[in-house]
Residue, then its C-alpha position, 0 to 999 in steps of 0.5 A: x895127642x898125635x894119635x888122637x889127631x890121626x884118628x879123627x883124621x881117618x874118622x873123616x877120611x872114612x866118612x867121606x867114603x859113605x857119602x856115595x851112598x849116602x847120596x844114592x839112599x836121599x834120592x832115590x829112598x827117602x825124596x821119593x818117600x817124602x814126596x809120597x808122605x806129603x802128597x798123603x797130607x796135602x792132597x786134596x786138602x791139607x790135614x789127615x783126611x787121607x788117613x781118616x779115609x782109609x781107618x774108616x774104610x771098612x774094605x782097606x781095614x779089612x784089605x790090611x788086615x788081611x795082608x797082616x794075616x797072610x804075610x804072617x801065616x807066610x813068615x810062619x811057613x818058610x820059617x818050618x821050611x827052611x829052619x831044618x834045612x839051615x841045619x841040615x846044611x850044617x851037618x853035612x860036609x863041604x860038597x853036600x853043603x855046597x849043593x845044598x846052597x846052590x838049591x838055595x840060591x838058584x831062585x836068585x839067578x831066576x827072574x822073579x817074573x819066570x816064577x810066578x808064571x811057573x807056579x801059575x802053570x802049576x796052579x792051574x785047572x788042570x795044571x800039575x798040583x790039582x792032578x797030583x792030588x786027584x792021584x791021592x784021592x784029593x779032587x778039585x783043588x786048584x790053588x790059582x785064585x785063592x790065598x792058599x795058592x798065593x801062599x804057597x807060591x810066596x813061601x817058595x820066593x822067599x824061602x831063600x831069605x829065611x834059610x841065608x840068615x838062619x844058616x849063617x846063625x847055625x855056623x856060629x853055634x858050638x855043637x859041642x855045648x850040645x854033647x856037654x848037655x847029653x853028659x850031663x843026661x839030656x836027651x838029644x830032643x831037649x838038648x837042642x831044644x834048651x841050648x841049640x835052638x835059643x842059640x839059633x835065635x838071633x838068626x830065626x829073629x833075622x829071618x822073620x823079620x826079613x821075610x815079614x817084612x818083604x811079604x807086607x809089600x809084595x805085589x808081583x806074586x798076589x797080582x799074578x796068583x790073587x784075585x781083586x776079591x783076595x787084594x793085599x794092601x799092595x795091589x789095592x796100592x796099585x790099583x789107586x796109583x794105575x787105574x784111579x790116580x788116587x796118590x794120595x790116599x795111596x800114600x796114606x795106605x802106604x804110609x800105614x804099611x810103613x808104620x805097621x812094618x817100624x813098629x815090627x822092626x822095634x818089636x823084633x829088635x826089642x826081643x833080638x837084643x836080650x837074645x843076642x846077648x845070651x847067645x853070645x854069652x853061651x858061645x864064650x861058655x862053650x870056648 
């Protein structure tokens, strides 16, 4: 009874701990997005007219569509990018690996609005990338202005995102499952591609799901590298809040991109849990 008495003690002790920041996420996360949820349903009228506007609205549908679309293709990218880099920083020895981490975070140490004025320099006509490809023969391409150039841009942001949780999935893999799977005659491509990559999977899941994620409300990057022809959903976002005061229908489109993004978070941690589960299995096969 003792024990049980000081452990509900520490149980309460410790809960007192979280209610800083629990105080700080009501406030500043979940009041503000209530505010906006209501002001989505109560603004001009009370009901879900706000929302019927934006399914019925052929240029949203397509504006959140399109940033679907593009965050995926983004997601895709940095995933190719950065998941042979996760591994190469686990092949190679302390110094190397530390330099290898510096690369990686150095864009954190970089205001974000320094970069996307980098890479609108590079972009541009006449800038670095279009002289570089009429070097090869490939002329006329100037990326400032279009998807393509707001892609590229956005792999290299959130590249950093991707690489951290891949690369601390990557730590945790026995490689020596991998040398039990070449005596047993599987050659080095299939046996990272039937044992180390499901094992890195929870790590890939991570990433993806970061990243996405981020990429659905990005605004800086889109604003600065896009056109309004090209809009995400965040700048027509902002658009609605800055120029027509719409916050209503700011917040329906808002509250949309909200609902789009918990749906992929169920999804993904749907498909996370069997992983995690298998991966931890084979860990404890290889010990």
């Amino acid at each position: 009874m003792t024990a049980t008495v000081r452990a509900a003690r520490r149980a309460g002790s410790s809960t007192w701990l979280l209610l800083p920041a629990a105080a700080v996420v009501l406030v500043f996360f979940f009041y503000p997005l209530a505010a906006i949820l209501w002001r989505s349903f109560t603004e001009p009228d009370f009901g879900v007219g706000n929302y019927l506007a934006v399914l019925g609205d052929k240029v949203q549908i397509r504006v959140v569509l399109r940033t679907l679309r593009t965050a995926l293709i983004i997601t895709v990218a940095t995933l190719i990018v950065a998941y042979p880099y996760a591994y190469a920083m686990t092949l190679v020895g302390r110094r190397a690996r530390t330099v290898l981490t510096l690369l990686v975070l150095m864009p954190f140490w970089t205001s974000v609005m320094a970069r996307n004025f980098a890479w609108y320099v590079l972009e541009q006509r006449g800038g670095v990338i279009e002289k570089a490809l009429a070097a090869i023969g490939v002329d006329g391409v100037v990326l400032l202005g279009s998807v393509a150039g707001v892609t590229v841009a956005m792999v290299q942001v959130m590249l950093p995102f991707m690489v951290l949780p891949l690369h601390s999935s990557m730590t945790g893999i026995d490689r020596s499952l991998l040398h039990a799977a070449g005596s047993l005659g599987a050659s080095r491509p299939v046996a990272f591609l039937r044992v180390y990559l499901p094992l890195s999977m929870p790590g890939v899941l991570a990433g993806v799901s970061v990243v996405f994620i981020m990429s659905l409300g990005f605004y800086i990057t889109p604003a600065l590298l896009g056109t309004p022809q090209q809009a995400l959903a965040a700048q027509v976002i902002g658009t609605q809040v800055n120029d027509l005061l719409d916050f209503a229908g700011a917040g329906a489109l808002g509250a949309i991109l909200l609902v789009i993004t918990l749906v992929v978070l169920a999804v993904l941690s749907r498909v996370a849990a069997p992983l995690g589960t298998s991966a931890a299995g084979g860990a404890d096969r290889g010990q």
